[in-house]
C-alpha positions as CSV (number, residue, x, y, z in Angstrom):
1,X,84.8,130.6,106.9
2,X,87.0,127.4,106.5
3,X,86.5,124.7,109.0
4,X,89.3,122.4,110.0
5,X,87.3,119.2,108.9
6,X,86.0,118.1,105.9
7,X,83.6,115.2,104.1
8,X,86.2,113.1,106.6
9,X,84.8,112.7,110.3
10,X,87.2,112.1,112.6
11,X,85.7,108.9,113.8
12,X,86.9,105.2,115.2
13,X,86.8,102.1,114.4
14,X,87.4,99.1,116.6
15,X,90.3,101.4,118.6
16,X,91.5,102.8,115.4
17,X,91.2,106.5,115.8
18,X,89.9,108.3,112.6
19,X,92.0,110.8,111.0
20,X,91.2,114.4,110.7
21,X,91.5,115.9,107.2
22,X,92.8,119.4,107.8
23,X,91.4,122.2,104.7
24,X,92.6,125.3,107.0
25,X,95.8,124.8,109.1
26,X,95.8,127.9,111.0
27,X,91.9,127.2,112.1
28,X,93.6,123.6,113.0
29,X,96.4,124.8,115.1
30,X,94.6,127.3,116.7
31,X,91.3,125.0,118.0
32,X,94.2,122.3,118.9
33,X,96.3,125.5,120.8
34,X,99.7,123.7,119.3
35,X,102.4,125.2,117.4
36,X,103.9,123.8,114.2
37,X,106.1,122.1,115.6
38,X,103.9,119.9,118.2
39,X,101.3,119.3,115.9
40,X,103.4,117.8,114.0
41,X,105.1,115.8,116.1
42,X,101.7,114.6,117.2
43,X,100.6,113.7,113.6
44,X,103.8,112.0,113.7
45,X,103.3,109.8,116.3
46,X,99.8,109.1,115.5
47,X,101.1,107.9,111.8
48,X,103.8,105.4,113.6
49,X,100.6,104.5,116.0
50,X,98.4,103.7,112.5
51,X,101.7,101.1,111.0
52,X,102.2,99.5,114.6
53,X,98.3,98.2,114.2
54,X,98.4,97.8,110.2
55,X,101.2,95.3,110.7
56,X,98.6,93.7,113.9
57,X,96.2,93.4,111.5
58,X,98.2,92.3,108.4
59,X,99.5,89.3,110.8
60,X,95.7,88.2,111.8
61,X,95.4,88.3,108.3
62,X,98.0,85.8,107.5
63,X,97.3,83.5,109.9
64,X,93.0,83.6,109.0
65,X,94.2,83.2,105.1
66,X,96.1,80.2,106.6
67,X,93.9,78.9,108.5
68,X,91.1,78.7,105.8
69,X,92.6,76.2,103.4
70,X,93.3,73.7,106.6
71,X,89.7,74.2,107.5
72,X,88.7,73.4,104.4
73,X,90.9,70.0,104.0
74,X,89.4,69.2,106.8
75,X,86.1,69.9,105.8
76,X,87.2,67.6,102.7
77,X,88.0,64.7,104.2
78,X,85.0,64.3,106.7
79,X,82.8,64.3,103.2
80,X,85.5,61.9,101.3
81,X,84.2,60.0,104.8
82,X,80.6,60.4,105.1
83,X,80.6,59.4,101.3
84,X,82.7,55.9,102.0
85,X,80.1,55.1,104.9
86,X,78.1,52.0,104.4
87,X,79.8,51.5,100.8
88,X,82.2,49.1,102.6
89,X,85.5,50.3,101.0
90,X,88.2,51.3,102.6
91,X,89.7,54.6,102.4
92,X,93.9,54.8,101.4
93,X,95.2,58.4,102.8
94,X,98.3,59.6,103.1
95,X,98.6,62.0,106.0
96,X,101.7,64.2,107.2
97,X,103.1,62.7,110.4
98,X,105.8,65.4,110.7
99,X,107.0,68.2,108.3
100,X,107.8,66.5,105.1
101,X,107.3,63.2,106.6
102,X,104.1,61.1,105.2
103,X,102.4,57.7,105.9
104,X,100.2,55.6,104.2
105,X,96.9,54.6,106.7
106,X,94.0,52.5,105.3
107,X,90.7,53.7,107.2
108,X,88.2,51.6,107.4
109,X,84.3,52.9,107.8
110,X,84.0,54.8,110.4
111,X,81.5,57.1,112.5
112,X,83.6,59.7,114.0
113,X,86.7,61.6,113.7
114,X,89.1,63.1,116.1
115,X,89.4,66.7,115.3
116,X,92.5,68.9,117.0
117,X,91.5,71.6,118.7
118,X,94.8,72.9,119.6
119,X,96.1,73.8,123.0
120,X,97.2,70.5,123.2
121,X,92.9,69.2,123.4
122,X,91.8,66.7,120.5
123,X,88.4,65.5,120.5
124,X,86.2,62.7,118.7
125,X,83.1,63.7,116.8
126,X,80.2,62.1,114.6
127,X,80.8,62.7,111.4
128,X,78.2,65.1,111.2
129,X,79.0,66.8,114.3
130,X,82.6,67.6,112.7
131,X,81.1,68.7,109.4
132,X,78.7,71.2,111.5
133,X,81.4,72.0,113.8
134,X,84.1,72.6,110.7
135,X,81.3,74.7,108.9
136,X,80.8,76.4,111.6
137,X,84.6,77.5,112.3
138,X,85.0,78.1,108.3
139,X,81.9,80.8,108.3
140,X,83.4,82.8,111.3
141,X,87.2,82.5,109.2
142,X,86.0,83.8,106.4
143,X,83.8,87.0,108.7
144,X,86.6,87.9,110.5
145,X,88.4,87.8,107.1
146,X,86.7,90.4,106.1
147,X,86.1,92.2,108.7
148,X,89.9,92.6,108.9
149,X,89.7,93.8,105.2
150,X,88.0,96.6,106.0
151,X,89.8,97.4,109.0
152,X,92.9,97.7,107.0
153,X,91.1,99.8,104.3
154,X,89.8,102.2,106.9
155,X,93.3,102.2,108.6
156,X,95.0,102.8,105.0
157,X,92.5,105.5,104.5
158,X,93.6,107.3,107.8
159,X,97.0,107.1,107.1
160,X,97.1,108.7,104.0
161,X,94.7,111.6,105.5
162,X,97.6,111.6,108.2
163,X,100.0,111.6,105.7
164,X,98.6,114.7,103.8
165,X,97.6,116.3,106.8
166,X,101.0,116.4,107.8
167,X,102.5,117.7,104.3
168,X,99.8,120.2,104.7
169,X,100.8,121.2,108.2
170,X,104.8,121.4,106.8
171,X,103.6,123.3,103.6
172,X,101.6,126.3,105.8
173,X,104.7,126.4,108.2
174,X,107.0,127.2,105.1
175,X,105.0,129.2,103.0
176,X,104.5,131.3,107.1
177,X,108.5,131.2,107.1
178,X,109.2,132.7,103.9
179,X,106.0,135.7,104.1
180,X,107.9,136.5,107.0
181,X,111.4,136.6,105.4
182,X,109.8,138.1,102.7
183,X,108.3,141.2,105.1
184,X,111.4,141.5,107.3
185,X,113.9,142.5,104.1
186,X,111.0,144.6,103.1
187,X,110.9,146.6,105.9
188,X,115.1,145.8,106.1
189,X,115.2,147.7,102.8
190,X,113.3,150.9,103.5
């Protein structure tokens, strides 16, 4: 009459493996053939699987919430630039040269920028190449921003089902341990 799954589906997303949320244990151990003991062990291991990628994705999402903000200074300065063009004046900026080190440049008009691309590669654009370029680079930022929002919602989500499942699975085992007790000093007794 119970199943062993509920409203949750034990589905994936990109590689994370959905969590199944266990109503009856002994239907749950029994289609899984395990024992107490392995089943928890398993559930174990697939918690400890769910925090080794939370803390993946919690990095990627360190470095994307860093990375917007430069993107976006850079984004900054190619306007401040497009907006001096033809005006004839020239442009004071203070730029970091090395961690805490600054100079002073004076930039006269210009059409292009170099932009770094990392892996050592720098390359000059138009002005309104960079802007497109930087736009471009923003927008995909900020989607794989939130697509790694909702990866580490879905991956919370499964660990708490894991984590319940699991105090379920300990629960049955107990309550099993002490019927038990409870029936061998009965018969003991008579």
């Amino acid at each position: 009459m119970a199943s062993s799954s509920s409203s949750s589906n034990a589905t994936e997303r990109r590689g994370i493996p959905g969590a199944q949320f266990v109503e009856d244990v002994q239907t749950y151990l029994t289609q899984l053939g395990l024992d107490v003991n392995s089943a928890l062990a398993f559930l174990q291991e697939r918690l400890q699987q769910y925090k080794v990628v939370e803390m993946k994705l919690l990095a990627q999402q360190r470095e994307l919430q860093a990375k917007i903000p430069d993107i976006e200074k850079c984004l900054d300065v190619v306007a401040t630039l497009q907006a001096k063009k033809g005006t004839g004046e020239e442009l004071i900026a203070d730029f970091e040269v090395s961690e805490g080190i600054y100079s002073r440049a004076s930039i006269e008009e210009t059409d292009s920028v170099c932009l770094w691309l990392g892996a050592n590669v720098m390359l000059e654009y138009s002005l309104e190449e960079a802007t497109a370029l930087l736009q471009k680079n923003l927008d995909n930022a900020r989607a794989s921003l939130e697509v790694l929002v909702a990866d580490l919602l879905f991956l919370r989500d499964q660990t708490t089902i894991t984590q319940v499942t699991i105090a379920r699975v300990y629960n049955w085992d107990v309550h099993q341990r002490r019927t038990q007790q409870v029936a061998a000093t009965a018969i003991a007794q008579e």
